[in-house]
C-alpha positions in Angstrom: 86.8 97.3 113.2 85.9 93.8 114.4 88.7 91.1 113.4 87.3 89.8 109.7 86.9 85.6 109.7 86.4 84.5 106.0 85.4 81.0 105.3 83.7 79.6 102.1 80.6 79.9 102.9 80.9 83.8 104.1 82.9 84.4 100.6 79.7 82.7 98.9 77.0 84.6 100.5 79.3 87.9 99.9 79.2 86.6 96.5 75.3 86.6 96.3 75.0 89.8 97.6 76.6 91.4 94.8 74.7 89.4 92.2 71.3 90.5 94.2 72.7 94.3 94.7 73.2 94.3 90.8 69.9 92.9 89.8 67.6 94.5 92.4 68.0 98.2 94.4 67.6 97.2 98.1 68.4 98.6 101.3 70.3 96.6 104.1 66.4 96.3 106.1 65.0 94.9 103.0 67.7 92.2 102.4 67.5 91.0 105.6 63.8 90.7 105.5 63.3 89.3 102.6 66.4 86.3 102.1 66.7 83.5 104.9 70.3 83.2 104.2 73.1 84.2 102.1 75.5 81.0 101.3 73.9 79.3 103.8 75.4 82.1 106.2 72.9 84.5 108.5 72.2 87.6 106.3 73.5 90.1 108.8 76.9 88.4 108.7 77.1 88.2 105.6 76.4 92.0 104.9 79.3 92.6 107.7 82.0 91.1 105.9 80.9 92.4 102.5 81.3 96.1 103.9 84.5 95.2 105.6 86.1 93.9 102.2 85.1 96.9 101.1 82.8 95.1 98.3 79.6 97.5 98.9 78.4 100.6 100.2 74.7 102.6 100.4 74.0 105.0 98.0 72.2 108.2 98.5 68.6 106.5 98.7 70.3 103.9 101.8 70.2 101.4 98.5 73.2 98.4 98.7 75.3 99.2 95.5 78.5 97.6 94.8 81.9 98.9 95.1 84.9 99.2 92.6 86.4 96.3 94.6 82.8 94.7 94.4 82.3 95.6 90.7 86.3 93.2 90.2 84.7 90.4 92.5 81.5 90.5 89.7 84.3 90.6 86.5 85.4 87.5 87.3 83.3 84.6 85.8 84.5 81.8 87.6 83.9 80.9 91.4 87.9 80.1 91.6 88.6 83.5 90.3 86.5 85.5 92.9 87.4 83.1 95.9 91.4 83.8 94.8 90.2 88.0 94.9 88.8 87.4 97.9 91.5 86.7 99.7 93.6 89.8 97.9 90.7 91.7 99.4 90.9 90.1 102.9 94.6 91.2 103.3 94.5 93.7 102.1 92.1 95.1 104.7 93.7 92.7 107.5 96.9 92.3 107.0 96.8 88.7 108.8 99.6 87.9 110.8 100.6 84.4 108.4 101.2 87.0 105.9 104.6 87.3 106.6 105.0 83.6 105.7 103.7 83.8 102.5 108.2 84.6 101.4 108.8 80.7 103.0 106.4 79.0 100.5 102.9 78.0 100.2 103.0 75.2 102.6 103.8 77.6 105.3 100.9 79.8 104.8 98.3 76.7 104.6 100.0 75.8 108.3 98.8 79.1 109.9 95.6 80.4 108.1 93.0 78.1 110.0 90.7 75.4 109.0 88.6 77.3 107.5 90.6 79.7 105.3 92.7 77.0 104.0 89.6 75.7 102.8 88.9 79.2 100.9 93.1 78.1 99.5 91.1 74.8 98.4 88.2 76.1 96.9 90.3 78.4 95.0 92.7 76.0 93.8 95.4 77.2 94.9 96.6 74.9 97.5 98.8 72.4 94.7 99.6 72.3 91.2 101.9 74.8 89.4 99.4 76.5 86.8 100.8 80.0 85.5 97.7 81.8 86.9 98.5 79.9 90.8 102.2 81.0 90.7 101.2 84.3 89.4 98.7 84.6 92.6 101.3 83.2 95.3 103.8 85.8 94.2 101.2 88.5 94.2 100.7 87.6 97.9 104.1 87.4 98.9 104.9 91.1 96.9 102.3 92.0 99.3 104.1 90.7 102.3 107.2 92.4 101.3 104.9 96.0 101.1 104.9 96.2 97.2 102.4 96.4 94.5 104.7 94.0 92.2 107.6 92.4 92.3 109.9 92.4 89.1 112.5 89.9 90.7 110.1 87.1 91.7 108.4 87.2 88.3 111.9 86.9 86.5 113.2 84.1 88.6 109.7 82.4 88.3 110.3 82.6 84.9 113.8 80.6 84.9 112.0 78.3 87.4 109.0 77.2 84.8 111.7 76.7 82.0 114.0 74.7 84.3 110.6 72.5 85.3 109.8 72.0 81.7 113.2 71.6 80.6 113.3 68.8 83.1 110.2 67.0 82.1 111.7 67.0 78.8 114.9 65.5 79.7 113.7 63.1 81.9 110.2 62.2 80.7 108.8 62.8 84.0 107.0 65.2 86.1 109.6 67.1 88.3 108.4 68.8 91.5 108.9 72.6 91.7 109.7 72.8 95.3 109.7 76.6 96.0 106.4 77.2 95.6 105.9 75.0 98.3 108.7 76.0 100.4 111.5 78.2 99.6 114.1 77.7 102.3 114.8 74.4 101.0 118.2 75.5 99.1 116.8 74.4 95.8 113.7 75.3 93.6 113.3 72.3 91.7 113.4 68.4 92.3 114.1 66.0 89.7 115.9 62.6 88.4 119.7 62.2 87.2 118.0 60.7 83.8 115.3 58.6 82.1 117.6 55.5 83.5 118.9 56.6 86.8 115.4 57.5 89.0 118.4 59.0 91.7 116.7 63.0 93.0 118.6 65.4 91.2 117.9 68.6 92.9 118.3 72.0 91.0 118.7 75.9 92.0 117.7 78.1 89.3 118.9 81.5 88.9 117.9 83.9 86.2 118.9 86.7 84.5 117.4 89.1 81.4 120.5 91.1 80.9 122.8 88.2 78.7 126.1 88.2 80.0 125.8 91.6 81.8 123.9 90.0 84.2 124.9 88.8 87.6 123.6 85.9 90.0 123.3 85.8 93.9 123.8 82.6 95.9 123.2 82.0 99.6 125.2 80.3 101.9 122.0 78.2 102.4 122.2 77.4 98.8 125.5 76.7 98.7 125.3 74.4 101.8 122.8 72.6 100.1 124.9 71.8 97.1 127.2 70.4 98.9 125.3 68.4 101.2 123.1 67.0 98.0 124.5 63.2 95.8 123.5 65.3 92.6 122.9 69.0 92.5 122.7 71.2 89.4 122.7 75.3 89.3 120.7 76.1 86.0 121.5 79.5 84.8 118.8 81.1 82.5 119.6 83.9 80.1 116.4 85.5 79.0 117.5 88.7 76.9 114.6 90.2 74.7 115.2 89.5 71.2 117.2 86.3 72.2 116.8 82.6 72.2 116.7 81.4 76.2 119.9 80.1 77.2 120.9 77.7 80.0 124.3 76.6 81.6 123.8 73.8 83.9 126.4 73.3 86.1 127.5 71.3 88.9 128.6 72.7 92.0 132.5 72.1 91.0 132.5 74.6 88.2 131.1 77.3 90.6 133.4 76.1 94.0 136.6 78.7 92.3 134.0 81.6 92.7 132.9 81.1 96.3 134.5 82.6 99.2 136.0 80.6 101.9 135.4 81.6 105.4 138.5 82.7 107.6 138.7 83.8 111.1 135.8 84.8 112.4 134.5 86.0 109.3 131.4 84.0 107.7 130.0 84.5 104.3 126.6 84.7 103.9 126.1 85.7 100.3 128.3 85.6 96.9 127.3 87.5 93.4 128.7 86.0 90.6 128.5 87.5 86.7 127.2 85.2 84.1 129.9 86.2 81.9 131.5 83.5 84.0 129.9 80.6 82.1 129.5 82.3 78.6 131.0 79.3 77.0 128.6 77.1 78.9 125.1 79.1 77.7 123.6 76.8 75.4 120.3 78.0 73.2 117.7 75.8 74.1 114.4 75.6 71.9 111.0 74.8 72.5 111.0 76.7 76.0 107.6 78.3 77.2 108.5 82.1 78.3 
């Protein structure tokens, strides 16, 4: 199977071909002979990479019909939407090498893809901003990197994320920056100011749990080096049990330090769990949060 390029213009003429196969029964011959170009790409390209996403096939009569993957293409009514299952499609029959990068953040991926892939990313949208429908798509493609369908972790500590960014904005009155989407070996997920009158970064790991005080948090010596190396640092701890209000404990790094290991010898932690019956008494309800 020849090594599938997509740009924009390839993912618009695929596009195209669906809407024709779906109005009109025509066979590969008759396409070409009939239609100069396809997205302003050349026809027989353009029917190439719409067989290799697997968005059509011939039917008995040698007719171009769409697929079921071609048929999910069509169901989506805006040109965002169908550029973002494009690329779902694409890796899923390449499995591109920058896939792997997709678990270090966006801006790692939008390094490797190519100039003219990252301008598919762009098209789609989904190269900034922090929309629930762009997060949603990022961790879809880094589930896929990891070799699963879904990925029940990522979307619960995504959720602690978006109520720590909103929480923030709240607090502050400004915008914060959610910095791992963008890049998650930072040692912090979110960036934002001491207060309304101190514009100082305040940086912030989030860590999230939906089983109340049952529940347990992981921290990484990266994270941990980080809290120490930052003027203000904050871990917010969400507690999202079902049929409960969202609680938070935001803590500086002191009130965790008597729960960290130490290294000695030789030896050298790497990673810590610590419950978040810990901090009961620091869990605070907190209202108007968007789950």
């Amino acid at each position: 199977m020849p090594e599938l390029k997509l740009s924009p213009g390839l993912v618009q003429g695929a596009i195209e071909l669906l809407e024709i196969s779906a109005r009109h029964k025509l066979t590969f011959v008759q396409v070409a002979s009939s239609i100069r170009s396809l997205g302003n790409m050349p026809v027989p390209l353009v029917c190439e990479v719409s067989q290799l996403l697997n968005w059509i096939s011939v039917d008995q009569a040698g007719c171009i019909q769409s697929t079921e993957a071609g048929q999910r293409v069509l169901a989506n009514s805006s040109y965002q939407h169908r550029l973002r299952q494009a690329i779902l499609d694409y890796i899923e029959v390449e499995r591109p090498p920058w896939l792997q990068s997709v678990t270090y953040g966006r801006k790692r991926v939008l390094t490797f893809v190519g100039l003219q892939l990252e301008q598919v990313f762009s098209e789609a949208g989904l190269v900034d901003g922090v929309d629930a429908d762009v997060i949603s798509f990022w961790d879809v493609l880094a589930a896929a990197a990891r070799g699963r369908k879904n990925d029940q972790a990522t979307a619960i500590g995504r959720r602690g994320e978006r109520l720590s960014f909103e929480f923030e904005a709240r607090r502050t009155g400004l915008r914060p920056t959610w910095i791992s989407i963008d890049n998650n070996s930072d040692g912090y997920d979110v960036l934002s100011v001491v207060d309304r009158e101190n514009p100082r970064k305040l940086s912030i790991e989030v860590k999230t749990s939906t089983m109340g005080l049952s529940g347990s948090m992981h921290i990484t010596r990266n994270e941990w080096d980080r809290a120490m190396e930052m003027e203000n640092h904050r871990f917010h701890l969400w507690s999202l049990k079902d049929g409960e209000a969202p609680k938070l404990a935001s803590l500086v790094p002191e009130q965790l330090a008597v729960h960290v290991p130490a290294d000695a010898g030789s030896g050298k932690w790497e990673t810590v769990e610590i419950p978040f019956k810990a901090f009961a008494s620091e869990l605070m309800p907190i209202a108007c949060c968007h789950l």
